[in-house]
C-alpha positions as CSV (number, residue, x, y, z in Angstrom):
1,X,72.5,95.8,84.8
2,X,73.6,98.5,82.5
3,X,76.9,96.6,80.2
4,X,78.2,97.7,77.4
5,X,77.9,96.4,73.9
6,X,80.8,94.7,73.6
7,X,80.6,93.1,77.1
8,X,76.7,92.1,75.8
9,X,77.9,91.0,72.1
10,X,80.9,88.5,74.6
11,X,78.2,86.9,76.2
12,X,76.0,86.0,73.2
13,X,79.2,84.5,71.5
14,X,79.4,82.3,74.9
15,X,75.4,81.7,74.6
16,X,75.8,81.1,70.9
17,X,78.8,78.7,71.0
18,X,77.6,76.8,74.3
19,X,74.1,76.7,73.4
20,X,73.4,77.7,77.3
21,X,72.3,81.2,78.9
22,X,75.4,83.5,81.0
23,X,73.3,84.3,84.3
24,X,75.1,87.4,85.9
25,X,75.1,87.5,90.2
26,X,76.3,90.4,91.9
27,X,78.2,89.7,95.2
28,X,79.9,93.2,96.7
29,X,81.6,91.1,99.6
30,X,83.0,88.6,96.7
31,X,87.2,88.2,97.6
32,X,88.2,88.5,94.0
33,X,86.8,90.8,91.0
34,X,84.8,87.9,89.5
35,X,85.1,84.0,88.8
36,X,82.8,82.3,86.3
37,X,81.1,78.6,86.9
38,X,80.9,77.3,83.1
39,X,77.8,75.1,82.8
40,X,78.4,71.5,83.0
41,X,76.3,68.6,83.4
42,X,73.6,69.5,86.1
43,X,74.7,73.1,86.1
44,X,72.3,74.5,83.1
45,X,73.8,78.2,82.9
46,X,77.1,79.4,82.9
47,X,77.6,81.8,85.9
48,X,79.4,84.8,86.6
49,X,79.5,86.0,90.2
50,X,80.9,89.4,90.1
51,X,82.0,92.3,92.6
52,X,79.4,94.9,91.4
53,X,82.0,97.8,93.3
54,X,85.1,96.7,91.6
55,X,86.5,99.1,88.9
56,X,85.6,97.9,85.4
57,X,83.0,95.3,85.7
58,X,82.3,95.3,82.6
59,X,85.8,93.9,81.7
60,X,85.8,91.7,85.1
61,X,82.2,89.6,82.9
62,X,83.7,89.7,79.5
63,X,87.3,88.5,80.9
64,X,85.6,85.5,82.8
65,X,83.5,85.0,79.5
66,X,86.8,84.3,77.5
67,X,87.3,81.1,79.8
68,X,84.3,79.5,78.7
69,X,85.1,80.8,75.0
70,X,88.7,79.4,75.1
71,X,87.1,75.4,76.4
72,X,84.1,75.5,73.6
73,X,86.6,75.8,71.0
74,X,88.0,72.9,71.7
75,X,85.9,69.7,70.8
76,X,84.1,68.0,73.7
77,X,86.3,64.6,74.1
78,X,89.2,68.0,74.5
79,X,87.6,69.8,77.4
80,X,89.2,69.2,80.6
81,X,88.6,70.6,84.0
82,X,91.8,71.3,86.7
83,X,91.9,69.4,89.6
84,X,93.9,68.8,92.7
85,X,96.0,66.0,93.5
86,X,96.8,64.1,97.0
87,X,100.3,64.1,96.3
88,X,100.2,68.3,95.7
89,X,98.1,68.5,98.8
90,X,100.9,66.7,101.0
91,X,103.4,68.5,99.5
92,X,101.9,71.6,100.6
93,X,101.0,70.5,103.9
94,X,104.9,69.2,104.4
95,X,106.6,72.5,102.8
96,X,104.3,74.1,105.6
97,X,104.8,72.5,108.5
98,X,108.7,72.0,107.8
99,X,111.5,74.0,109.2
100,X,110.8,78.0,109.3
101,X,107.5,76.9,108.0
102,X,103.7,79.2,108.7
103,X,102.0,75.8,110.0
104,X,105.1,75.5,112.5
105,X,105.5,78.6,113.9
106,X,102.4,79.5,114.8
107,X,101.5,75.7,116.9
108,X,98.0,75.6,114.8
109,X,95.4,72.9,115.8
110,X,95.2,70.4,113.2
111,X,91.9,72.3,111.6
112,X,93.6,74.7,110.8
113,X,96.6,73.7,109.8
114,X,93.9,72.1,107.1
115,X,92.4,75.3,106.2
116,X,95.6,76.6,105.7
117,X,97.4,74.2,103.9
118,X,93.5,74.3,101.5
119,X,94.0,77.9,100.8
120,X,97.5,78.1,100.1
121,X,97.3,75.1,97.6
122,X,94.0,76.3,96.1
123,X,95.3,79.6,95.4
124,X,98.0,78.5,93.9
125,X,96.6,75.9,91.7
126,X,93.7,78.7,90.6
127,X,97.1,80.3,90.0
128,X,98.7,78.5,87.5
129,X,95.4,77.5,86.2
130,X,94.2,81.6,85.2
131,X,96.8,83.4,84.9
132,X,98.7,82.3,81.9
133,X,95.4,81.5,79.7
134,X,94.0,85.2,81.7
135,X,97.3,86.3,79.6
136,X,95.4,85.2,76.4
137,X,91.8,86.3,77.2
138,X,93.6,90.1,77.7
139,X,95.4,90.3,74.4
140,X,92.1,89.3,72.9
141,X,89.9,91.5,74.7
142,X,92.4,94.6,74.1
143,X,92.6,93.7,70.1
144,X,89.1,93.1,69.3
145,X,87.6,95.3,71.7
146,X,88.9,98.9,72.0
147,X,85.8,100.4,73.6
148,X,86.4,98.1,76.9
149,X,90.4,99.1,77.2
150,X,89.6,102.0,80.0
151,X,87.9,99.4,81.9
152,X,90.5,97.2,81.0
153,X,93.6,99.0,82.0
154,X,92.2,100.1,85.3
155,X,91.2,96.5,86.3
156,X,94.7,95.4,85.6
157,X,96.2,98.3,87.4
158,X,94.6,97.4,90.5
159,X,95.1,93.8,90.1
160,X,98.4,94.4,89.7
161,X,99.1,96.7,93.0
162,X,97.5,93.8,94.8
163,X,99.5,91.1,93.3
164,X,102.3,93.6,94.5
165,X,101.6,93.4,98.4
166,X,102.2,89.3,98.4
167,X,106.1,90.7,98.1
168,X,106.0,92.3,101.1
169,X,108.6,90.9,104.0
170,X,105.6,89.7,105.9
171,X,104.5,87.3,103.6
172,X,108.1,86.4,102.3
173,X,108.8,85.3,106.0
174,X,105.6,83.3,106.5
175,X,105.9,81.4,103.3
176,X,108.8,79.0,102.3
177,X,110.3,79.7,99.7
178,X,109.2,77.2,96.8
179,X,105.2,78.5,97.3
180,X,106.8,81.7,97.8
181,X,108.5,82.0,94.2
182,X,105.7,80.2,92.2
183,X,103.5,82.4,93.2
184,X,105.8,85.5,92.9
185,X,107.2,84.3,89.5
186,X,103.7,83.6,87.8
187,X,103.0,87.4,89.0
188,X,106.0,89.1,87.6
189,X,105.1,86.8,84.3
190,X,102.0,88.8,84.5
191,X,103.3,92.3,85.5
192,X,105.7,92.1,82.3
193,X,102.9,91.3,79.9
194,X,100.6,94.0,81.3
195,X,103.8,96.6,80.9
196,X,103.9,95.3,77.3
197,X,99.9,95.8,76.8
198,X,99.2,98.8,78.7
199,X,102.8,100.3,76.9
200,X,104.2,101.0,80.5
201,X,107.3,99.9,82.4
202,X,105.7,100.6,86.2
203,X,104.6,96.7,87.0
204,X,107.5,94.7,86.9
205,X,109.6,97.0,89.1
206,X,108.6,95.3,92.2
207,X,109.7,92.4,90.9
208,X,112.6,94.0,89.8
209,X,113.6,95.1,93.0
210,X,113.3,91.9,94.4
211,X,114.9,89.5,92.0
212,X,112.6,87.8,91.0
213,X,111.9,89.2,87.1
214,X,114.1,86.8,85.5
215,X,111.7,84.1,86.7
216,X,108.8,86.4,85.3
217,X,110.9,86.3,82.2
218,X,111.1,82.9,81.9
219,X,107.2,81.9,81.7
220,X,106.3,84.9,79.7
221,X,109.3,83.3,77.0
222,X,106.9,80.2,77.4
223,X,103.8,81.8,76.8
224,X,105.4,83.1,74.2
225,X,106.5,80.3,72.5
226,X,103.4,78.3,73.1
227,X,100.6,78.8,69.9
228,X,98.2,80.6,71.1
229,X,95.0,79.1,70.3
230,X,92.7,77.6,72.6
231,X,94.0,73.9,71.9
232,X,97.6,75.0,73.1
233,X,96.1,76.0,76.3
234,X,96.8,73.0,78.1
235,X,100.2,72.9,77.1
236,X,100.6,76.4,78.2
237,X,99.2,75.3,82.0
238,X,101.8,72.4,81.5
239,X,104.3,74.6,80.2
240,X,104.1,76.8,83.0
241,X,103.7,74.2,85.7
242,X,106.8,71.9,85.0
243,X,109.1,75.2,84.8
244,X,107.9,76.3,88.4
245,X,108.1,72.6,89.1
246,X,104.5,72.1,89.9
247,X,103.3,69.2,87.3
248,X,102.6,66.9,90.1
249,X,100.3,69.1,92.0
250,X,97.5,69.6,89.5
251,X,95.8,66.8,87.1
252,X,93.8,67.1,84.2
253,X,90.0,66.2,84.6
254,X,87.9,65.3,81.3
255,X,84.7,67.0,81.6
256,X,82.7,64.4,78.9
């Protein structure tokens, strides 16, 4: 694959920090832009899978690359993976199959009311795990790397129209309102820092028009206020999480 120089110099800091190769897979029918395995244990090579159609590739590897970054710096006994938690799991489940709630409505068959109930709280866990450190790995890639900002701004222009269609009154009236709002709150957080990047006012006016930018306000104030160097980053995720009141969905996982 043909990347650029900057996207090659990001993944020989990851190579030269970890000590372990970045192995690149393409995967066109891949549902998001890219996601990135960090090596671990039995896993001897950090992997990005990446949508080789997407707009901006080379920004979708380097992007995924800052993850793996941002952990390294921290000291080993420091590094912690996300994980789930039974109690988030049946909170999900319940909020679904309440009153008014997708699980209900539709009569489901218990598999996939478990399916269901797995994406919704997957999503929004992967949610609140990427998108406030994402915040970080974007303000670094646009200061230190100038040359990948084309790439850059039309990635997060896309990313952001998509983000937009989860506002829609289809989706409002299939999801209660407490998944609703974290998830629509941690994506007008983003739409207000991309308007600040990309020196634009057009992302946050869906959430404007909805009501829902003072909540995007709110975590951007956190991230914000929360140093911004890779040892802060779990207090970012916890920052994050206990304003959208989510801290007992998600539990920290030492990786040593």
């Amino acid at each position: 694959m043909n990347l650029s120089p900057d996207t090659r110099r990001i993944m020989e800091t990851v190579e030269r920090l970890t000590g372990k190769p970045v192995q690149l897979i393409a995967k066109p029918d891949l549902p998001t832009l890219a996601k990135v395995t960090a090596a671990y244990e039995s896993i001897p090579v950090h992997i990005i899978v990446y949508k080789p159609n997407a707009p901006g590739v080379d920004y979708h590897i380097a992007y995924q690359c800052g993850f793996v970054i941002r952990l390294h710096e921290n000291p080993p006994n420091a590094r912690f993976g996300f994980g789930d938690t039974q109690e988030g799991r049946a909170d999900v489940r319940q909020l679904l199959s309440g009153p008014n709630g997708t699980l209900e409505r539709h009569n489901l068959p218990e598999a996939a009311l478990c399916e269901v109930t797995d994406q919704v709280y997957g999503g929004l866990l992967t949610q609140l795990r990427s998108v406030p450190i994402g915040m970080r790995i974007d303000a670094w890639l646009w200061d230190d790397y100038p040359r990948l900002r084309a790439a850059q701004s039309e990635s997060m222009a896309v990313q952001q129209s998509t983000n937009a269609l989860a506002l829609g009154p289809n989706i409002r009236d299939m999801m209660p309102t407490t998944l609703f709002s974290a998830n629509a709150a941690m994506n007008a957080a983003y739409a207000l820092f991309a308007d600040r990047l990309l020196s634009t006012q057009l992302y946050s006016i869906p959430y404007r028009s909805v009501g829902l930018l003072d909540r995007g306000h709110s975590l951007l104030d956190l991230w914000e206020r929360t140093p911004a160097d890779a040892a802060h980053d779990r207090d970012l995720v916890d920052a994050w999480g206990n304003d959208l009141g989510l801290s007992d969905w998600y539990q920290w996982v030492p990786m040593t």
